[in-house]
N, C-alpha and C positions, 0 to 999 in steps of 0.2 A: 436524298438519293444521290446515290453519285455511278456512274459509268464508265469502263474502262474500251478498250481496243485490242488490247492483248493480254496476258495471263505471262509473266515472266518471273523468274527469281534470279539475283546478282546478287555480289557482295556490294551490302551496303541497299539493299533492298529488300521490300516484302513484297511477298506472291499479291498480287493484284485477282479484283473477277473479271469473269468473262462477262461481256456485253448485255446479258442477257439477265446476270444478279442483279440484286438489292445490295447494299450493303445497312444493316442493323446494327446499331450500335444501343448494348444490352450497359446497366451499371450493377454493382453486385455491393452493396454496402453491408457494415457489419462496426462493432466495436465499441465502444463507449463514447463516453462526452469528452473524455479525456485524451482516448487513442481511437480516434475514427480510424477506415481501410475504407478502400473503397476499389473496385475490380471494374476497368473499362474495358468489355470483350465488343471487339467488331466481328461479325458474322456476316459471312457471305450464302445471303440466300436466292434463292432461284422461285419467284412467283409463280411461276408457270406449273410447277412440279411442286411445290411448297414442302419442297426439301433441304433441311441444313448437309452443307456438305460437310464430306468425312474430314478435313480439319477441324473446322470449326465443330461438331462431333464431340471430335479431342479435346478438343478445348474446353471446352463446357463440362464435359466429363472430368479433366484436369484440374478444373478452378472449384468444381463440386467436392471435389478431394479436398483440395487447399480448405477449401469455407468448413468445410466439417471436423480437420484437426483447430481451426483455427476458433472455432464457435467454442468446441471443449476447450482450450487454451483459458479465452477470455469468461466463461461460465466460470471456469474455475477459480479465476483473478477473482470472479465478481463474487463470488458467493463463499459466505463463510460457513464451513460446515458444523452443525451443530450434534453430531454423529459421523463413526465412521471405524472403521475396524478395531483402531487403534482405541477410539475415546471409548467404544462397550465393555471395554477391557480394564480401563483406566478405572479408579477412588473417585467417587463420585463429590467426595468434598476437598477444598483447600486444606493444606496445613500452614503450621507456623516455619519461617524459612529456617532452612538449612543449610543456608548459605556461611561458609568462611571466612571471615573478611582477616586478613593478616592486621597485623601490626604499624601502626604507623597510617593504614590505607580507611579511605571516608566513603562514606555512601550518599545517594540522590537517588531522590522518588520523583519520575515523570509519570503526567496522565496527558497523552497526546491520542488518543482514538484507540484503536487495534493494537492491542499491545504486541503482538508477533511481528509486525514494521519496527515498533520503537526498537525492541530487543536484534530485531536485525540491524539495522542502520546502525547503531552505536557501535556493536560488533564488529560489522566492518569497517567502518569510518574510524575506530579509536581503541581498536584491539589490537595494535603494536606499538599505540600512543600513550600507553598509560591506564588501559582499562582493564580491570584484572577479571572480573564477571558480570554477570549480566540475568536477572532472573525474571520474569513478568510474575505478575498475581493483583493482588485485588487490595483497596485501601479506601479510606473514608467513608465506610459503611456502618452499619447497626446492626450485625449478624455477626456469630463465631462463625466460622468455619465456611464460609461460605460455598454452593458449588458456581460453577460455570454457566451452567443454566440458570442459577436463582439469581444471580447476578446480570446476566441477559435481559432478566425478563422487568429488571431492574426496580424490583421489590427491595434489594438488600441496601441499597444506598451506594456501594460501591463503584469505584471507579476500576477500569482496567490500566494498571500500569505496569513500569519497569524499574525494578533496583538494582543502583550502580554503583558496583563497588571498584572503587578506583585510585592510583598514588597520585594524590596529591603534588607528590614534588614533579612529576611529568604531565599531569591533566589536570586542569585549575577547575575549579566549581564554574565558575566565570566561564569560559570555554563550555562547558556541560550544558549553562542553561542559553547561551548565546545561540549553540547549535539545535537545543530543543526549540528555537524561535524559527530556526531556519525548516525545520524538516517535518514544519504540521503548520496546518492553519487557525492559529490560536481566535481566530474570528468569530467562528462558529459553536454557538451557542449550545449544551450539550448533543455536537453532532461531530464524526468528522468525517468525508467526505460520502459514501452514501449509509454507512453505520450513524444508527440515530439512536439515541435513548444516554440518560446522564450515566451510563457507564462510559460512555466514549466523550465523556468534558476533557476539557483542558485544565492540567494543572499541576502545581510546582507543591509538592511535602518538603519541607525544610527540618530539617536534624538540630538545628543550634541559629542561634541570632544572626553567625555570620553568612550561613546560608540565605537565612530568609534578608540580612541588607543586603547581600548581591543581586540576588533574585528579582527584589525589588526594583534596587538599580539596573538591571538589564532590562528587565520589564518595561519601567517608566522610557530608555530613550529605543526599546523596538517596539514600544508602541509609538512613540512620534518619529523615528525614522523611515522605520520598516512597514506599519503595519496602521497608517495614518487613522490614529486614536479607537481603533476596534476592536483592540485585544480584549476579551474575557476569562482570559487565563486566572481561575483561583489560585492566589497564595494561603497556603493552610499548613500547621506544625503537620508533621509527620501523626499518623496515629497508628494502631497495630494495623502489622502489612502481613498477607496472609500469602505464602506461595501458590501459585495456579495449580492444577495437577501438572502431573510431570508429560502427559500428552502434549503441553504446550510450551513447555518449554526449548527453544532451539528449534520451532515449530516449522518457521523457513528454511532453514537447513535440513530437517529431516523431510521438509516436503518440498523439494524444487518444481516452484510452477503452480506452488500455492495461492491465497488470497494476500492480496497486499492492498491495502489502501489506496485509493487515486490519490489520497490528500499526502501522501508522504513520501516526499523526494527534498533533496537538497533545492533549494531557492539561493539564486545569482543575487546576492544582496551586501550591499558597499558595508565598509566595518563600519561599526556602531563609535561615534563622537562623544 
């Protein structure tokens, strides 16, 4: 409880209560494990009358706004939709890619969780570095054609990944999987951050020998630099890669404010010796 003497406002001050309030001090928390909030409101009440006064009102009424754009906000981050105007409308099954790769230019298969973070991140991170396209869809399964849901429900074996089709002479494979080290947490055992089930494992398809020794060698020292001997990242040859529907492809870009993984951001991590 605290009590004042006067009721003034200056620059460089806040209206104080009258003699006669409470002051209450409400918290309003909200957020994830990842991005807590948390809303400290003092309110000035009056015992006597057991009325919040018309500020503090406002306030309440203010922060009731904030907490309700903010709740849809983070609902949305949090929850992957598995419907929704665009996907009733969409093929219900994968096809085989239709992806161009020019001449000269090499591909890489990641499985790091949510494939719509992988396909973003690389995007922006190495789409005027050297990265020509960029498609998700599904790999190391036991089904043709697989959909989005059977692959969910993670019956078909599949993983959710991304293929990167990229020049060589500006973006090195080495750089590709150095960065796949940095932007998921290859720790977690078919999981990545709260998406669970062996669609969301960790793991490198390699195209040719010299993918799978890099791969290897990046592997062995960001497991002992980076990732103090916990990696379970599979290394496995590439096998048929099947495209997503086209609902999901460029998925973050066509949805600003979409679901993103907590587990996928860039990590502050010294270069690999």
């Amino acid at each position: 409880m605290c009590h004042a003497s006067e009721a003034r406002i200056a620059e460089g001050q806040v209206a104080r209560p009258q003699q006669s309030d409470d002051i209450r001090l409400f918290s309003l928390s909200f957020g994830t494990l990842f991005r807590p909030c948390t809303f400290n409101l003092f309110l000035f009440y009056n015992p006597s009358t057991a009325k919040v006064k018309p500020l503090a009102q406002l306030l309440i009424l203010f922060v009731g706004i904030v907490s309700a754009f903010a709740m849809n906000s983070i609902f949305q981050k949090l929850t992957r939709p598995f419907s929704s105007a665009t996907m009733r409308f969409a093929p219900d099954q994968a096809a085989q890619t239709t992806m161009q790769v020019p001449e000269g230019a090499e591909t890489a298969i990641l499985a790091a969780g949510c494939f719509w973070g992988i396909e973003h991140m690389y995007r922006k991170d190495f789409g005027n570095k050297g990265l020509l396209d960029a498609r998700v869809g599904y790999i190391g399964g036991n089904t043709e054609s697989p959909s989005y849901r059977a692959v969910c429900s993670g019956s078909t074996g599949h993983a959710e990944a991304c293929l990167l089709s990229y020049d060589p002479q500006k973006l090195s494979y080495r750089t590709i999987i150095e960065y796949f080290y940095k932007m998921h947490d290859p720790t977690t055992s078919n999981r990545q951050g709260p998406d669970v089930g062996s669609q969301y494992r960790s793991g490198i398809f390699y195209n040719n020998d010299e993918q799978k020794s890099v791969a290897e060698e990046v592997t062995k020292k960001a497991n002992e630099q980076w990732w103090k001997g916990g990696i379970v990242t599979e290394i496995l040859p590439a096998g048929k890669w099947w495209d997503a529907e086209k609902y999901h492809q460029l998925y973050l870009d066509n949805n600003p404010g979409g679901y993103e993984c907590p587990s996928h951001y860039v990590r502050k991590l010294p270069d690999l010796q």
